[in-house]
C-alpha positions, 0 to 999 in steps of 0.5 A: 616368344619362341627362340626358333631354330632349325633342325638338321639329320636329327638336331636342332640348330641355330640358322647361319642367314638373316633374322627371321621374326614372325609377327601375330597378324593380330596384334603385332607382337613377336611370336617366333624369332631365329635365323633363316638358313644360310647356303651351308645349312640347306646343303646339310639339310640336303646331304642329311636327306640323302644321307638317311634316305639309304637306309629309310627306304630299306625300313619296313613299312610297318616300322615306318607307319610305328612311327607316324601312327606315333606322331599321329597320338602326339598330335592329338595329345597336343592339338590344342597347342598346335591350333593355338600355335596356327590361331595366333600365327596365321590369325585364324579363329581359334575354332577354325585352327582347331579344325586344322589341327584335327586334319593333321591327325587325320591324315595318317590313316587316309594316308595309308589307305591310299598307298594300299590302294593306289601304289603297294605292292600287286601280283596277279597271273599274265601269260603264263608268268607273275605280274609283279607291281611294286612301288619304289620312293623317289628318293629327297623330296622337299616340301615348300608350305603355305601360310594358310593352312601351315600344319595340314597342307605341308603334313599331306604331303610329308605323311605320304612321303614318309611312307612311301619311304623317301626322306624329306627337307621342309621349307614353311612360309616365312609367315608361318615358321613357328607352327612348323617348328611346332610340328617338326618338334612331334615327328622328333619326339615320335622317334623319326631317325636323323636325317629323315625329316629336314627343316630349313627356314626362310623365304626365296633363297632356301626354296630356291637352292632346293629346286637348284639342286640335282640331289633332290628328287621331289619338289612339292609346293602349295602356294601362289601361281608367280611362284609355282610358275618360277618353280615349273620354268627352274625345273624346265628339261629334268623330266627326272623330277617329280613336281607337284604343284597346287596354285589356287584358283579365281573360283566361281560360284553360281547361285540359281533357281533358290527358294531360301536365299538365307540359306543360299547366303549362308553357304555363300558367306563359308564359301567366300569368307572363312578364313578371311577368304584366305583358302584356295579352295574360297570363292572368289566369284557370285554369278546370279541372274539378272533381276529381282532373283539376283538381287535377293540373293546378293541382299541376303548375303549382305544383311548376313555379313552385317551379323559377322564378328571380326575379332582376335582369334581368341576373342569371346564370343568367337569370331567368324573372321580374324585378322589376313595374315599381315598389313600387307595382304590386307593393303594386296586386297584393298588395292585390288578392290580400289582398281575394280572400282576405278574400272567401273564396279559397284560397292554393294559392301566395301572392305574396308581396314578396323579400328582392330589393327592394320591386317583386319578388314571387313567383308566386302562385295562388289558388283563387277558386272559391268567392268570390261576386261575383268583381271584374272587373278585370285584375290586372296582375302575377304573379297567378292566380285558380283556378276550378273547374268541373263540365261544360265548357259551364259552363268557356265560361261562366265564361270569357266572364264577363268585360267584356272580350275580348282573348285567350282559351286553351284547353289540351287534347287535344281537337279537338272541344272547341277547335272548342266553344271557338273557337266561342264564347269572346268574344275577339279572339285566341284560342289553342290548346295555346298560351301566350295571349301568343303574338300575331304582328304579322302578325296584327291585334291587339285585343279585343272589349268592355271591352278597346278599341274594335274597333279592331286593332293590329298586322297592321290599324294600316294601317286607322286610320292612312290614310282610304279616297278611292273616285273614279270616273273618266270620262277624256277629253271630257266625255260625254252619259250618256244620259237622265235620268228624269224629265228633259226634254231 
């Protein structure tokens, strides 16, 4: 078990709160344990930033991208341990943290390419002057992460960040707190100055005084919607804050017109099920047609789960799933599975809680179709709602009753319905013949509605992490230009 600590303007320290211990979802046993962040640590960790701020702005980009090409050759010196550290936190398939691991690496160069491209630095000529487009950091920005992807997502906005030259304090989950110390323990080891880089654990309270406080500039948060909504209300009237915003999505995936339906299924199962459907990006809704069509699809996907290896995340052969991140998202999925059926859906293939332990479950399908008033929520686990439906405009209809809009598919031979589809569906990534969980960084990464506040990570972090300076420059001696209406000279 590691003895957690935070790390403030370049040292690591014993928190001032309450223990924190995290639990491997698999097998109960302690990973991490430290103590949180007490309201000194968080205001320490916030001058620390400010502090170092002054100076990181002024350092070169070239000096700034030293650094993270330097933490980028440690990730992958070490990306065997931070996947371990992800599988055996997080409960993911040691294979699937592994890819993780691989997009931290990754993320340097994306990075850069997209501050080049959307923000850096523009001349061109303009009435007669220089147009100058320059780009300046905001100054503090704190990163609140996620569970499920506790490396890649925190580390898509903090590279950016970085290189826009503002100064960073991050909270992780409180589920997650060791892959981060992990993580923060290679920018140390890359040479990033004291100050530059803050990690404060813990739950609401650290997040919560980060949001209050007028010295930080930035808030950019992954996670549920009750918390970015909480986040979006504390920040109501300071326009003068950056927030940025990624909350999920009740995703649907049409599947239509399909000569193989095992391979339909196949595209299904990574959409609905990789990591314990624990993505923001997984589907959480199968629209099919009505009749013998629908039925094949659905019977398909089901022969294909009865194949899938539930296990450890390190179990030989490999499994498809591991365990949800705790017991209590497991009982969060069977709750809501119970109140569908309560309301009338079908069991084709009920989760159910293994013999492994209290966080694994089974994948499970449940025919929705007939219950009324269906809850627009995202269940965040290995649950799937079947609907089925009559026309295809009615299959678009049902897929955008929804508050949200992250990711949308669409599963079919046609290239005249994907163009319907792609013309209509409200979602800001969408996919064809594709798992929905198959975003790129190299693209922006975000949703429309209830699932954030328009504005993308991924390809377009750059665009929230630097403010745009349009100058027009008139060189040399001061000069006459000319008339002025209205003017007598």
């Amino acid at each position: 078990m590691t003895t957690g600590e935070l790390y403030i303007d370049g040292n690591w320290r014993e928190g001032g709160g309450d223990k924190l211990t995290s639990l491997a979802p698999a097998t109960g046993e302690p990973l991490w344990a430290g103590n949180t962040a007490n309201t000194q640590d968080t205001e320490d960790a916030i001058m620390a930033a400010r502090k170092a701020f002054t100076s990181w702005r002024k350092t070169t980009l070239e000096d700034r991208l030293e650094i993270i090409r330097r933490f980028t050759e440690l990730l992958k010196t070490n990306k065997d341990t931070i996947a371990a550290a992800i599988a055996h936190e997080t409960g993911k398939p040691l294979w699937d943290a592994a890819t993780e691991a691989g997009a931290m690496a990754g993320k340097a160069d994306i990075s850069l390419k997209a501050y080049e491209e959307r923000t850096g630095y523009k001349e061109a000529e303009a009435a007669g002057a220089v147009m100058r487009l320059a780009h300046r950091p905001h100054g503090v920005m704190a990163v609140i992460g996620p569970f499920n992807f506790p490396g890649h997502l925190p580390n898509g906005h903090i590279v950016p960040a970085l290189i826009a030259g503002n100064t960073i304090v991050f909270k992780p989950s409180e589920l997650t707190p060791m892959v981060a110390e992990e993580t923060v323990r290679l920018w140390d080891e890359a040479g990033l100055p004291k100050g530059v880089l803050n990690l404060v654990q813990g739950g609401r309270a650290p997040a919560e005084q980060l949001v209050a406080d007028e010295r930080v500039d930035g808030i950019l948060f992954t996670g549920g919607i009750d918390a970015g909504r909480a986040i979006h209300k504390a920040l109501g009237g300071q326009p003068d804050k950056i927030l940025a915003l990624e909350l999920g999505g009740n995703n649907p995936l049409i599947a239509w017109d399909i000569e193989d339906k095992d391979a339909a299924a196949r595209i299904i199962l990574r959409s609905v099920y990789i990591t314990s459907g624990q993505r923001c990006t997984c589907a959480k809704r199968l629209i099919v047609p009505e009749g013998l069509e629908g039925d094949a699809i659905v019977k398909a996907l089901d022969n294909l789960l009865a194949k899938v290896r539930v296990d450890k995340p390190d179990a030989e052969p490999a499994p498809f799933m591991g365990p949800l991140v705790s017991e209590k998202a497991a009982d969060d999925v069977l709750a809501a599975q119970e109140k569908l059926l309560g309301a009338g859906a079908q069991a084709i293939r009920q989760s159910e809680r293994l013999e492994l332990g209290n966080a694994f479950l089974s994948p499970g399908i449940i025919d929705v179709t007939d219950v009324q008033a269906r809850e627009d929520r995202e269940v965040f686990g290995p649950l799937l709602q079947v609907i089925r439906v009559s026309t295809f405009e009615k299959a678009l209809e049902e897929a955008n009753d929804t508050s949200f809009g992250l990711a949308a598919g669409l599963i079919s031979d046609s290239k005249e319905l994907f163009g319907q589809f792609i013309s209509e569906i409200n979602a800001g990534i969408v996919n064809w013949n594709r798992q929905t969980t198959g975003a790129s960084s190299a693209a922006p990464f975000g949703g429309v509605g209830l699932s954030g506040n328009h504005r993308p990570a991924g390809y377009y972090a750059a665009d929230y992490t630097a403010w745009p300076m349009a100058s027009m420059i008139m060189e040399g001696k001061v000069q006459d230009e000319g008339t002025i209406p209205g003017v007598d000279v």
